[in-house]
mmCIF file as gemmi writes it, N, C-alpha and C atoms, coordinates in Angstrom:
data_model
loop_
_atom_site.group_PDB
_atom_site.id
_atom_site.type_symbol
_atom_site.label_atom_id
_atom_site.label_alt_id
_atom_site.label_comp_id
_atom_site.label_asym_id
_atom_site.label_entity_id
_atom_site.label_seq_id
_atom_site.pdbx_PDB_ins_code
_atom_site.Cartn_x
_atom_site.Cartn_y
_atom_site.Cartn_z
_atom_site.occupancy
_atom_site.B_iso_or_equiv
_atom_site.pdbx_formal_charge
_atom_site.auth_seq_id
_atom_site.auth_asym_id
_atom_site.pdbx_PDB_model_num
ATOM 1 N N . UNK Axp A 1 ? -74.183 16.732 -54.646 1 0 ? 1 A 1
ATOM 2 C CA . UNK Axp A 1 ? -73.441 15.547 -54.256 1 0 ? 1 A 1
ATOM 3 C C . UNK Axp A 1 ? -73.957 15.045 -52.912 1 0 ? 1 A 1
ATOM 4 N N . UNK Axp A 2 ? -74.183 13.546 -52.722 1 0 ? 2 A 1
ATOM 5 C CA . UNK Axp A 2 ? -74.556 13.507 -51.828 1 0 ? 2 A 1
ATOM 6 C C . UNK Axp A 2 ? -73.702 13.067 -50.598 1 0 ? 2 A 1
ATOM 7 N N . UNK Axp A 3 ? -74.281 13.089 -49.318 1 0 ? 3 A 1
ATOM 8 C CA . UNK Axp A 3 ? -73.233 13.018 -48.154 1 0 ? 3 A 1
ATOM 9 C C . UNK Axp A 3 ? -72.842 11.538 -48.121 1 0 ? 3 A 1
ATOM 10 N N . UNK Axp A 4 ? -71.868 11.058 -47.297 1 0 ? 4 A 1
ATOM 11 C CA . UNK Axp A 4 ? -71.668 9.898 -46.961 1 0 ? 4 A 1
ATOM 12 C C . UNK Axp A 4 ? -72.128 10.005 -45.47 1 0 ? 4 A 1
ATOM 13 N N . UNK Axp A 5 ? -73.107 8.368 -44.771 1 0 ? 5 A 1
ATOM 14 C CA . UNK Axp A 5 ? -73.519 8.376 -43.807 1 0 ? 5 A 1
ATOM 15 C C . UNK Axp A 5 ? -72.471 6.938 -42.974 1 0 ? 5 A 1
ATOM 16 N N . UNK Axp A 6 ? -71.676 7.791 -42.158 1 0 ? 6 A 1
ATOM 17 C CA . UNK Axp A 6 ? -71.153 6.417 -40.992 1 0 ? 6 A 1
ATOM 18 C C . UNK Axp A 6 ? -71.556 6.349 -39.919 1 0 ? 6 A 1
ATOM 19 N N . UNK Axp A 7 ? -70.996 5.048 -39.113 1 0 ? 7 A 1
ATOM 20 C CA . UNK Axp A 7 ? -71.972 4.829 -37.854 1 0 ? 7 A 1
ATOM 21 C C . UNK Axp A 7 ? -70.017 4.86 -37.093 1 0 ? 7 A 1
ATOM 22 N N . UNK Axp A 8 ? -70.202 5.201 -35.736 1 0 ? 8 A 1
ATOM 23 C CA . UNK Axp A 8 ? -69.586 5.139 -34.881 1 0 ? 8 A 1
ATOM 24 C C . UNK Axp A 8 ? -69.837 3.162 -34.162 1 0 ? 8 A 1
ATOM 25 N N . UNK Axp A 9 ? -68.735 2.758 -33.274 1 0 ? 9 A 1
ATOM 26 C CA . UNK Axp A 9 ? -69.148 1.558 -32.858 1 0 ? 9 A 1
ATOM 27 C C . UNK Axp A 9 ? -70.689 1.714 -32.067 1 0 ? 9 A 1
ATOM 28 N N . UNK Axp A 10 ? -70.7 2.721 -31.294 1 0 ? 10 A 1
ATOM 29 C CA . UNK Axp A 10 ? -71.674 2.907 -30.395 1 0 ? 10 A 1
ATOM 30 C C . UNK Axp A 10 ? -72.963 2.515 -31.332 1 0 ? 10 A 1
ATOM 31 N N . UNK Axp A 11 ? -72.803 3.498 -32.132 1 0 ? 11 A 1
ATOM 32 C CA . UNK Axp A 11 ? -74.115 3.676 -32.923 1 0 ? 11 A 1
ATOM 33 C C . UNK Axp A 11 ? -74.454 2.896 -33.422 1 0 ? 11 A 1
ATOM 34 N N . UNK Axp A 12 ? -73.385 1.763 -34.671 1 0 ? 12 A 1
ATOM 35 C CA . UNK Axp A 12 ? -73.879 0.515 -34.708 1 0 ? 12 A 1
ATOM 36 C C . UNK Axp A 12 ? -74.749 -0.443 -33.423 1 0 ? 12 A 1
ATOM 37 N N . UNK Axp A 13 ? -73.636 -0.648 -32.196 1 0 ? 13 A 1
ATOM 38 C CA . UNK Axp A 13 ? -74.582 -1.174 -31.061 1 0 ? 13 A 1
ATOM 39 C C . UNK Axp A 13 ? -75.902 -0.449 -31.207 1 0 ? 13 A 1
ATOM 40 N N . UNK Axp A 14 ? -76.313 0.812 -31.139 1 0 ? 14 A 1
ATOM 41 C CA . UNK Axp A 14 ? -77.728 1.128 -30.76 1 0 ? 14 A 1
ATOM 42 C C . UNK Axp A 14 ? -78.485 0.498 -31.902 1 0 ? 14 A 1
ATOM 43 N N . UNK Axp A 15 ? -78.124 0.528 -33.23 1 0 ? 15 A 1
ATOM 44 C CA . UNK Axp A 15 ? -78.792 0.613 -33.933 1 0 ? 15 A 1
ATOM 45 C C . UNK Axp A 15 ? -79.102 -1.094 -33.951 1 0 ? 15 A 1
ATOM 46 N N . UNK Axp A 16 ? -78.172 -2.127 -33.696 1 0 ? 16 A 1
ATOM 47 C CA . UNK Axp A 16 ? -78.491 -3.41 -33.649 1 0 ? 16 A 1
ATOM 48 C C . UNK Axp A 16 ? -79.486 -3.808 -32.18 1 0 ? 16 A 1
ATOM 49 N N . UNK Axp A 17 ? -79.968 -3.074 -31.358 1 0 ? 17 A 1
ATOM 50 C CA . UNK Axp A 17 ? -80.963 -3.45 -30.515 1 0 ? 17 A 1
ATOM 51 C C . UNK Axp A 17 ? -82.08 -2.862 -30.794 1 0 ? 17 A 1
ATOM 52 N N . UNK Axp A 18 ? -82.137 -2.199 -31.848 1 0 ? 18 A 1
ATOM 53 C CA . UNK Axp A 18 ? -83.455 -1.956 -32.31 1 0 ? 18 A 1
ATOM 54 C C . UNK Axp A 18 ? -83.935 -2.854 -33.394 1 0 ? 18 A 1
ATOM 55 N N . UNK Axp A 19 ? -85.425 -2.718 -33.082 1 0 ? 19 A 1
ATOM 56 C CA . UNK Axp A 19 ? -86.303 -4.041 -33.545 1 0 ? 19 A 1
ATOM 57 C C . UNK Axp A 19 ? -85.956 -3.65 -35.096 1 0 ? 19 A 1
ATOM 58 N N . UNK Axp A 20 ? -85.904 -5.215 -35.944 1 0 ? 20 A 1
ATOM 59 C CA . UNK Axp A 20 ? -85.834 -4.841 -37.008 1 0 ? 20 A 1
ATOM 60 C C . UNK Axp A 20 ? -86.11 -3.994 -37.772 1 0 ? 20 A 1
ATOM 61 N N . UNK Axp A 21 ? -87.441 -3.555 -37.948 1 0 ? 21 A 1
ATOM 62 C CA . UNK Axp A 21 ? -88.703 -2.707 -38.337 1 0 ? 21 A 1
ATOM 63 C C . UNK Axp A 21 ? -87.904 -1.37 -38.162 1 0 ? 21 A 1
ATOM 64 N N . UNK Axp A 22 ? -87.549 -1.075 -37.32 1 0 ? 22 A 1
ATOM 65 C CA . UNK Axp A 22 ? -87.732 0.397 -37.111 1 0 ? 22 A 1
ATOM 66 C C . UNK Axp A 22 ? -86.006 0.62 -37.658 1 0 ? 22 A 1
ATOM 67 N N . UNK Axp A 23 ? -85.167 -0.437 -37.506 1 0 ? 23 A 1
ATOM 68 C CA . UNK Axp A 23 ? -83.707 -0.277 -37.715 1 0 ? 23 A 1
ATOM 69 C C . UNK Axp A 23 ? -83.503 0.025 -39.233 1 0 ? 23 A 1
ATOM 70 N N . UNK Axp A 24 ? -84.121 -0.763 -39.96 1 0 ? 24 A 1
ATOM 71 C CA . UNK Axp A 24 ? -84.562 -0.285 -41.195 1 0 ? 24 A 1
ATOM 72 C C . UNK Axp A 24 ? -85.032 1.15 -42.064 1 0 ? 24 A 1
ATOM 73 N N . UNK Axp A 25 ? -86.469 1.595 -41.361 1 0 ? 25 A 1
ATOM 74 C CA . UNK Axp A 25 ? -86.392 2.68 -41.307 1 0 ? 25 A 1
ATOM 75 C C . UNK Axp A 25 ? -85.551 3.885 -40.719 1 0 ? 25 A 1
ATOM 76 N N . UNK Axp A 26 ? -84.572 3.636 -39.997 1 0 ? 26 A 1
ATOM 77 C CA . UNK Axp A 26 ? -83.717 4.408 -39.69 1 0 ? 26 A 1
ATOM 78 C C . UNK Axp A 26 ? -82.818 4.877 -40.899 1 0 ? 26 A 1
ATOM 79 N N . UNK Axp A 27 ? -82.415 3.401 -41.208 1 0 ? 27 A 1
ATOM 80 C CA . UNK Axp A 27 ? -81.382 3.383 -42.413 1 0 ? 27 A 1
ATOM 81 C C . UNK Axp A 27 ? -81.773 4.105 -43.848 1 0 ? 27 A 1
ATOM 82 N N . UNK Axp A 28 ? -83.065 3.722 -44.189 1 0 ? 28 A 1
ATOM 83 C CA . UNK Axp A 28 ? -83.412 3.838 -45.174 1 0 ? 28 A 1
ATOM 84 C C . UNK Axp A 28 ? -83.809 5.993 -45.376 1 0 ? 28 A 1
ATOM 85 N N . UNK Axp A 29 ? -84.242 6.323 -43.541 1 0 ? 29 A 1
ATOM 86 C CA . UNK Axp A 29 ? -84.547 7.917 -43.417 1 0 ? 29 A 1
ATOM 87 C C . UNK Axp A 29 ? -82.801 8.728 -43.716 1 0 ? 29 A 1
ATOM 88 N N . UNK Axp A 30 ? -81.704 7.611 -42.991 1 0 ? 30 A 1
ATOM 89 C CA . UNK Axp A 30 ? -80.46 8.523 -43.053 1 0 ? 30 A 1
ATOM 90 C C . UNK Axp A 30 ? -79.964 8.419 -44.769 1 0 ? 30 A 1
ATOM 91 N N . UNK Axp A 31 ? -80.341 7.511 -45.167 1 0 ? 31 A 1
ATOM 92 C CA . UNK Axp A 31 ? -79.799 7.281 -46.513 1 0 ? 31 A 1
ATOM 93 C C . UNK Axp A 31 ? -80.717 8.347 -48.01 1 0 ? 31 A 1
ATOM 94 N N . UNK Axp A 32 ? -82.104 7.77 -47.314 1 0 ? 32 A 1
ATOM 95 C CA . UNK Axp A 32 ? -82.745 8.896 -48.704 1 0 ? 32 A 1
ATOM 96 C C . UNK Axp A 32 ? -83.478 9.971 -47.96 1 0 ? 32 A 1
ATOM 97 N N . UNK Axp A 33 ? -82.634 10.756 -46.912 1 0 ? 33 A 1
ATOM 98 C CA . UNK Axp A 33 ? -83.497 11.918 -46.147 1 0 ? 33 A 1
ATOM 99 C C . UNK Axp A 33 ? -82.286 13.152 -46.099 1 0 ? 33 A 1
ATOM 100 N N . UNK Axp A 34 ? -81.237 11.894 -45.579 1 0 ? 34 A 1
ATOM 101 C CA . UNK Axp A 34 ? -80.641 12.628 -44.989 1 0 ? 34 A 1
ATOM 102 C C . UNK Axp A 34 ? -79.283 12.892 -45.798 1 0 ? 34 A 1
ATOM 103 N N . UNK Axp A 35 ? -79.111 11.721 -46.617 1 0 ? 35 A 1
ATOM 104 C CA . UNK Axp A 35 ? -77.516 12.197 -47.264 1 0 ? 35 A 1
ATOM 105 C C . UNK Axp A 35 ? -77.561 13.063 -48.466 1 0 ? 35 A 1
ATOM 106 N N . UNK Axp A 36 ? -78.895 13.633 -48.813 1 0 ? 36 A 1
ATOM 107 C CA . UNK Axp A 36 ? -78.801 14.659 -49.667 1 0 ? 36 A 1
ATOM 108 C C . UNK Axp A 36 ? -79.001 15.884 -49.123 1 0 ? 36 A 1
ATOM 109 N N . UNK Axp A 37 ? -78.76 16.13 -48.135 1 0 ? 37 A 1
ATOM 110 C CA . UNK Axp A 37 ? -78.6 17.801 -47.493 1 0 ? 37 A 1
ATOM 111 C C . UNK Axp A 37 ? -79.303 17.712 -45.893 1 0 ? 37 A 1
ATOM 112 N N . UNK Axp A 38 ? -78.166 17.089 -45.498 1 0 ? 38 A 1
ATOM 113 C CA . UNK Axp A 38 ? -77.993 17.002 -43.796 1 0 ? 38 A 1
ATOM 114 C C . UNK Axp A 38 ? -78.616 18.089 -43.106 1 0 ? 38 A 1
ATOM 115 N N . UNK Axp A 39 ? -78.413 19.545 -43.327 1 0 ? 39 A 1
ATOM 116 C CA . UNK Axp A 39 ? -78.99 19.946 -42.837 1 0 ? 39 A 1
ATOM 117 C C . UNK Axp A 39 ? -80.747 20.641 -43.004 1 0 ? 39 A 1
ATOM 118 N N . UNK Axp A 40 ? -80.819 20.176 -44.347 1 0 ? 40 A 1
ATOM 119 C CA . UNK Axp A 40 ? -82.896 20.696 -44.199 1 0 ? 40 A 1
ATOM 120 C C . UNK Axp A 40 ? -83.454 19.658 -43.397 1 0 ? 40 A 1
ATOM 121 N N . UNK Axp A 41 ? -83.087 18.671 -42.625 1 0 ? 41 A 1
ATOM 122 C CA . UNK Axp A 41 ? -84.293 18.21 -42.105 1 0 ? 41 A 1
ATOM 123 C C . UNK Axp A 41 ? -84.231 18.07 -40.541 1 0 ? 41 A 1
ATOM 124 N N . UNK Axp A 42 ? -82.536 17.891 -40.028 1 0 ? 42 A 1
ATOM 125 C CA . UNK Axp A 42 ? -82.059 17.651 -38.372 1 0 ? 42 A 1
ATOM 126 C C . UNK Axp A 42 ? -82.539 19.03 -38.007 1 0 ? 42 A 1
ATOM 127 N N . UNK Axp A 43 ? -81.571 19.156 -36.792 1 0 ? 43 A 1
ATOM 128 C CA . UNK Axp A 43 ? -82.54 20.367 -35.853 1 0 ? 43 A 1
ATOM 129 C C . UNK Axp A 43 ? -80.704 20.253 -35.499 1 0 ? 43 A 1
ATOM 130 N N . UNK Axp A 44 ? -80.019 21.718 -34.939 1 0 ? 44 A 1
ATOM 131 C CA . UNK Axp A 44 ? -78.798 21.786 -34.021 1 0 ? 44 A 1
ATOM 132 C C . UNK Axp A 44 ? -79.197 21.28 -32.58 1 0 ? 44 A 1
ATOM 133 N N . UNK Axp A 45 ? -78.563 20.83 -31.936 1 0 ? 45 A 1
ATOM 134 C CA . UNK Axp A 45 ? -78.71 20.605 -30.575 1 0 ? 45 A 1
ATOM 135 C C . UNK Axp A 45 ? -78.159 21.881 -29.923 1 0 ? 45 A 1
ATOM 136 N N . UNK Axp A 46 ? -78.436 22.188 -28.689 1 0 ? 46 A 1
ATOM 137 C CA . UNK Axp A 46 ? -78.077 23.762 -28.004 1 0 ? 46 A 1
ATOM 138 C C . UNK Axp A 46 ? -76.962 22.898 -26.257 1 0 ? 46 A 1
ATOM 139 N N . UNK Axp A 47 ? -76.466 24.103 -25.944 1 0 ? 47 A 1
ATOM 140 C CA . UNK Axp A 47 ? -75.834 23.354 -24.935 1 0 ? 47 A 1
ATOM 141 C C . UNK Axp A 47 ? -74.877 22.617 -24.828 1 0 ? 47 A 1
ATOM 142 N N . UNK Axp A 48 ? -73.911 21.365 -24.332 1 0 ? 48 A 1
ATOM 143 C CA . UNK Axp A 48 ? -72.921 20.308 -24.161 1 0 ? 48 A 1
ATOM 144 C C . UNK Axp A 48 ? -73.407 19.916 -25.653 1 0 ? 48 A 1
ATOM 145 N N . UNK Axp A 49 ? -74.427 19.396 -25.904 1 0 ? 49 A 1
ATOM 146 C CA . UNK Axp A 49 ? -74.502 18.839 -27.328 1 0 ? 49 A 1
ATOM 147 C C . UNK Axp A 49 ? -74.754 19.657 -28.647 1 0 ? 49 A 1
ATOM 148 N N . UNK Axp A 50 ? -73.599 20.616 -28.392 1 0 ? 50 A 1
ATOM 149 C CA . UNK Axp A 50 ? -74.064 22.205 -29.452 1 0 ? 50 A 1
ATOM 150 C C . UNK Axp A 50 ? -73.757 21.256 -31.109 1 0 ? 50 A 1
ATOM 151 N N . UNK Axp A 51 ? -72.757 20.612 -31.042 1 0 ? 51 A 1
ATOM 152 C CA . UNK Axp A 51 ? -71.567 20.158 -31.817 1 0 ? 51 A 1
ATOM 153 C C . UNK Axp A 51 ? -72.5 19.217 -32.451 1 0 ? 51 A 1
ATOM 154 N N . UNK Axp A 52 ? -73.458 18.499 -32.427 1 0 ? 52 A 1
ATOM 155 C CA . UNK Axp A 52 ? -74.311 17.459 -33.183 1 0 ? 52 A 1
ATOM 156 C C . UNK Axp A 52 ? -75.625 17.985 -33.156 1 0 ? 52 A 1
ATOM 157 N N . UNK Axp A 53 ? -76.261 17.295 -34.141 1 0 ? 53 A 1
ATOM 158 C CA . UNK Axp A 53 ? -77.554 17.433 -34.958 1 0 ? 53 A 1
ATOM 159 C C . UNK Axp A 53 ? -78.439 16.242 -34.75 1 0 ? 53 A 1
ATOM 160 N N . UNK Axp A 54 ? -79.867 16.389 -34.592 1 0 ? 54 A 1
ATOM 161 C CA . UNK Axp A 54 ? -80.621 15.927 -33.976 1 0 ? 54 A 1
ATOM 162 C C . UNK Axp A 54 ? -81.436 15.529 -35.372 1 0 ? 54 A 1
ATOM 163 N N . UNK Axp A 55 ? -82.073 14.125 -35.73 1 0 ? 55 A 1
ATOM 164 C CA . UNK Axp A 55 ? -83.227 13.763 -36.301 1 0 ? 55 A 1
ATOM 165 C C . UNK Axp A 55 ? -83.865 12.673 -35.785 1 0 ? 55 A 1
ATOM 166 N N . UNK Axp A 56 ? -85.202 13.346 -36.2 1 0 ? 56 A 1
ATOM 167 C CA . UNK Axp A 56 ? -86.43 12.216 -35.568 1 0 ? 56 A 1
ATOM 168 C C . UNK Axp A 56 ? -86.746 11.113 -36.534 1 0 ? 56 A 1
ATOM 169 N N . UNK Axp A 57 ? -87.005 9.828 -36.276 1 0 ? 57 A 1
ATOM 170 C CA . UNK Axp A 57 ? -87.64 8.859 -36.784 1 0 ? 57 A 1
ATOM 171 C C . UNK Axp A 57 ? -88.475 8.16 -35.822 1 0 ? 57 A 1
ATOM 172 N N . UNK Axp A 58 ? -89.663 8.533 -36.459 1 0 ? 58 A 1
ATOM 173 C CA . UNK Axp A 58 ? -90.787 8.413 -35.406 1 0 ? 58 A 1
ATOM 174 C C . UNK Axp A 58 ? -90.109 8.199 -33.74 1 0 ? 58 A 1
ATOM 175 N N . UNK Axp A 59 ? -89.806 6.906 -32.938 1 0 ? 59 A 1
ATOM 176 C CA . UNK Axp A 59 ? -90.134 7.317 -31.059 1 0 ? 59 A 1
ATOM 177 C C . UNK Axp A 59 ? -88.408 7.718 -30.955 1 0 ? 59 A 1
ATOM 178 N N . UNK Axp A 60 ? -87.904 7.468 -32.334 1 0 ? 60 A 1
ATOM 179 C CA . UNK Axp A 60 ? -86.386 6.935 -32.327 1 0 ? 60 A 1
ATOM 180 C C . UNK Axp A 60 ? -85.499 8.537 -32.822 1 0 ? 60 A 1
ATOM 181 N N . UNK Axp A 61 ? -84.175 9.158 -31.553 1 0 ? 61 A 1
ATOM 182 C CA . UNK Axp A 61 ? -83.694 10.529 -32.399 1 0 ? 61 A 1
ATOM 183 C C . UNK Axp A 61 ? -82.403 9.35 -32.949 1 0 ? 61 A 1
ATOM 184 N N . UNK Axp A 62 ? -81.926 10.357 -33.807 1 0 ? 62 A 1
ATOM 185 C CA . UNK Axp A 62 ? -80.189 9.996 -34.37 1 0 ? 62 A 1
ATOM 186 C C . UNK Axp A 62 ? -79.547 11.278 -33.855 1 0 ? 62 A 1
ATOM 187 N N . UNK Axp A 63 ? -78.195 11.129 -33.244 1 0 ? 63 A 1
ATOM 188 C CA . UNK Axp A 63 ? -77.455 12.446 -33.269 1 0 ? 63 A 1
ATOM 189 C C . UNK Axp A 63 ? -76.259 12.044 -33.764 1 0 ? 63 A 1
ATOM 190 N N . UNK Axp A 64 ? -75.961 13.038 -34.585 1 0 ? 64 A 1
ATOM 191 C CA . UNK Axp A 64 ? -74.978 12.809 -35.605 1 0 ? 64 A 1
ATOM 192 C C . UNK Axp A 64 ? -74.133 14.275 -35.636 1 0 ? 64 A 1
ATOM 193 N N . UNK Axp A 65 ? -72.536 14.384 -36.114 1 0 ? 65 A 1
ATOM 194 C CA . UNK Axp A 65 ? -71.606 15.099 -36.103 1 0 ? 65 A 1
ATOM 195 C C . UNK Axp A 65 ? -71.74 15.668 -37.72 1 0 ? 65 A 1
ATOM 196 N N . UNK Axp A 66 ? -72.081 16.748 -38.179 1 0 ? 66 A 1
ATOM 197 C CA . UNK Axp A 66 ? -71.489 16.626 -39.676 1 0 ? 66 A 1
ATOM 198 C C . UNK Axp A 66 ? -70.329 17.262 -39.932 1 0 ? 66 A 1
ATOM 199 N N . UNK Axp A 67 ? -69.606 16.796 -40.857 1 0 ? 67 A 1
ATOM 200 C CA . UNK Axp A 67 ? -67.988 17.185 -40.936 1 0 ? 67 A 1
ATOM 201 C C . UNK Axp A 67 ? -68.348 17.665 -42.315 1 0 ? 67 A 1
ATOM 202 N N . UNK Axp A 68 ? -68.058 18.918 -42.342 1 0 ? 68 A 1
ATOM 203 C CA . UNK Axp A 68 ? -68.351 19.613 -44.207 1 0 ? 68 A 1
ATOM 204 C C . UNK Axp A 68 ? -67.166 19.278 -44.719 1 0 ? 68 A 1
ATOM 205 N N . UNK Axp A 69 ? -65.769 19.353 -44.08 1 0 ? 69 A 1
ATOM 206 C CA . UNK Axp A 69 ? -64.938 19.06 -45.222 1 0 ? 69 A 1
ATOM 207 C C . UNK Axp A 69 ? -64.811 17.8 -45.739 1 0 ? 69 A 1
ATOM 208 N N . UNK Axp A 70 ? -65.187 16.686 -44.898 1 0 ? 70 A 1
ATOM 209 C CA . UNK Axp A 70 ? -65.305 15.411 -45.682 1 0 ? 70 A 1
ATOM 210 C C . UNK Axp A 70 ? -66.04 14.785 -46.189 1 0 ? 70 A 1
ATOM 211 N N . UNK Axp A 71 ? -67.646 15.377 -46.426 1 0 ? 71 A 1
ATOM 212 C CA . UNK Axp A 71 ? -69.18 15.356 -46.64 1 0 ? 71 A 1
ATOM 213 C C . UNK Axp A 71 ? -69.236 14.092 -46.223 1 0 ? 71 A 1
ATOM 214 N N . UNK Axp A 72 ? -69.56 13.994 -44.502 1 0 ? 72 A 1
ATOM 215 C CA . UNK Axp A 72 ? -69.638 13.034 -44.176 1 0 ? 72 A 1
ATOM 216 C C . UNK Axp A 72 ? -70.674 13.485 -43.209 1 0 ? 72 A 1
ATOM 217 N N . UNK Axp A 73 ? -71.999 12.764 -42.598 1 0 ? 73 A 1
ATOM 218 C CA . UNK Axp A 73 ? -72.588 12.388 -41.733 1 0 ? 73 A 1
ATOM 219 C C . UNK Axp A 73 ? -72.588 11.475 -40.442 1 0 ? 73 A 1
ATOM 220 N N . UNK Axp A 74 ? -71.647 11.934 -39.488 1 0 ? 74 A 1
ATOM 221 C CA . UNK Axp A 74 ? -71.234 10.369 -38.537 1 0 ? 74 A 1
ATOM 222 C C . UNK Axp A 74 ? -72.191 10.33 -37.646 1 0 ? 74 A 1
ATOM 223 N N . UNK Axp A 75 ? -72.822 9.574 -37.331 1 0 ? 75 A 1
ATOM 224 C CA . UNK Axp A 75 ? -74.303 8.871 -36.489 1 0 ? 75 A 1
ATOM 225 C C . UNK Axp A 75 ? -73.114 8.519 -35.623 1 0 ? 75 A 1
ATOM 226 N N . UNK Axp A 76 ? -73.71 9.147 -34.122 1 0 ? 76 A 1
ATOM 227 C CA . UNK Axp A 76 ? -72.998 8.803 -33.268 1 0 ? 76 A 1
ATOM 228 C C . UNK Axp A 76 ? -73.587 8.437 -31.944 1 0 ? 76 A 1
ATOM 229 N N . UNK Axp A 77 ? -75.298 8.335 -31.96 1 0 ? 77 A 1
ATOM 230 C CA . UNK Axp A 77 ? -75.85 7.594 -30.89 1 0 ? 77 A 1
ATOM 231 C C . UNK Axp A 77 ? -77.144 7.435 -31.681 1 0 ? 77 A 1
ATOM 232 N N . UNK Axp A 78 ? -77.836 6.416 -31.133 1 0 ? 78 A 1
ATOM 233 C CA . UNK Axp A 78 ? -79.158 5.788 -31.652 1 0 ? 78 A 1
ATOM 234 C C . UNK Axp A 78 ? -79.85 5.791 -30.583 1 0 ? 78 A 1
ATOM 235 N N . UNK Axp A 79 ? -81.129 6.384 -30.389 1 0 ? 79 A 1
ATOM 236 C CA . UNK Axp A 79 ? -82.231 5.515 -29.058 1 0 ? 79 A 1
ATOM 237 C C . UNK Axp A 79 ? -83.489 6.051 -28.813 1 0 ? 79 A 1
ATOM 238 N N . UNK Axp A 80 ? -84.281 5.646 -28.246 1 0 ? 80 A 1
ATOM 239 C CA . UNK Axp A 80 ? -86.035 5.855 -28.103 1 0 ? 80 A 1
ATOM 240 C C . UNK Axp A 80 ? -85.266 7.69 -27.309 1 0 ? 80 A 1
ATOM 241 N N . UNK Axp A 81 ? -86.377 8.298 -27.714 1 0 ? 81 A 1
ATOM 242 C CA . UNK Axp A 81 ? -86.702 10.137 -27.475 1 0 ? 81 A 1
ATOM 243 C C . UNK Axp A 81 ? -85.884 10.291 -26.403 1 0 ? 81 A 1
ATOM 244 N N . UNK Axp A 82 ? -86.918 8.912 -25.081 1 0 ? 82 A 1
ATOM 245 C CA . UNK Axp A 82 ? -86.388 9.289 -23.327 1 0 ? 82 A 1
ATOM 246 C C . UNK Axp A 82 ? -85.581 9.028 -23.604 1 0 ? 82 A 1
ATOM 247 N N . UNK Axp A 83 ? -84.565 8.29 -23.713 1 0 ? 83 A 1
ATOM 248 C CA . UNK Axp A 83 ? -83.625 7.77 -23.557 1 0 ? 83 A 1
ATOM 249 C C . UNK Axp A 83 ? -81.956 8.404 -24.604 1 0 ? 83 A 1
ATOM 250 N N . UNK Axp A 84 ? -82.285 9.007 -25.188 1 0 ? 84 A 1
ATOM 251 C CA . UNK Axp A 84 ? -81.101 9.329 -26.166 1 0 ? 84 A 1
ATOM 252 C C . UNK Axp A 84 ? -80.235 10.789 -25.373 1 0 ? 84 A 1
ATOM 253 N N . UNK Axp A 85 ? -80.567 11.545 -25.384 1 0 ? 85 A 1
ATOM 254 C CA . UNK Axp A 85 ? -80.122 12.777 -24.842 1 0 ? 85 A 1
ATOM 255 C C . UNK Axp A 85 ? -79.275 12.519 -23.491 1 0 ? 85 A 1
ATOM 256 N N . UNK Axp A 86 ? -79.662 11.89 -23.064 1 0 ? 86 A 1
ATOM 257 C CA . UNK Axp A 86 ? -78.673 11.255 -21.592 1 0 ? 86 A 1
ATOM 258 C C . UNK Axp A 86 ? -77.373 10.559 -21.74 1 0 ? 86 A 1
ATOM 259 N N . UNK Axp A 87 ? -76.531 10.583 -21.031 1 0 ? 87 A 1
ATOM 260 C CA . UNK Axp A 87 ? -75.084 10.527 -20.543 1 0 ? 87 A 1
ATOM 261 C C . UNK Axp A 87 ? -74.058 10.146 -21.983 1 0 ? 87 A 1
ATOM 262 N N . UNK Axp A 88 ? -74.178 11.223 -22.569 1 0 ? 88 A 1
ATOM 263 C CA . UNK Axp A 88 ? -73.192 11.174 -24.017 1 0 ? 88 A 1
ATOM 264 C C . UNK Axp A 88 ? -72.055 11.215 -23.639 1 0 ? 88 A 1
């Protein structure tokens, strides 16, 4: 079964300042990458961000919450490599 993928408000914002091109491929990596088994492809985050999961799309991470009891995927920040990991 596959997961359901939501966006937080934030995450929508990130994801609408990214250039079309790549916003796309975001969508299209969380949808046929990621909502069939969340975890073979993210990475855990270690530290303050133990609690979310990390995936790459090419310069761009996603960190996302997964909730098993509601097979849900919540994307909860969008942004270029430098820039994502900072002030969550």
């Amino acid at each position: 079964m596959a997961w359901r993928i939501s966006f937080t408000p934030r995450a929508e914002r990130d994801l609408g300042r990214i250039d079309p091109q790549n916003a796309r491929r975001i969508n299209r990596y969380l949808r046929d990458r990621v909502a069939p088994d969340p975890r073979a492809l993210g990475e855990p985050l270690k530290g303050q961000l133990r609690e979310f999961w990390r995936y790459r799309v090419g310069d761009h991470r996603i960190l996302a919450k997964i909730e098993d009891e509601q097979l849900l995927v919540l994307v909860v920040k969008i942004g270029h490599r430098s820039e994502v990991y900072g002030g969550h």
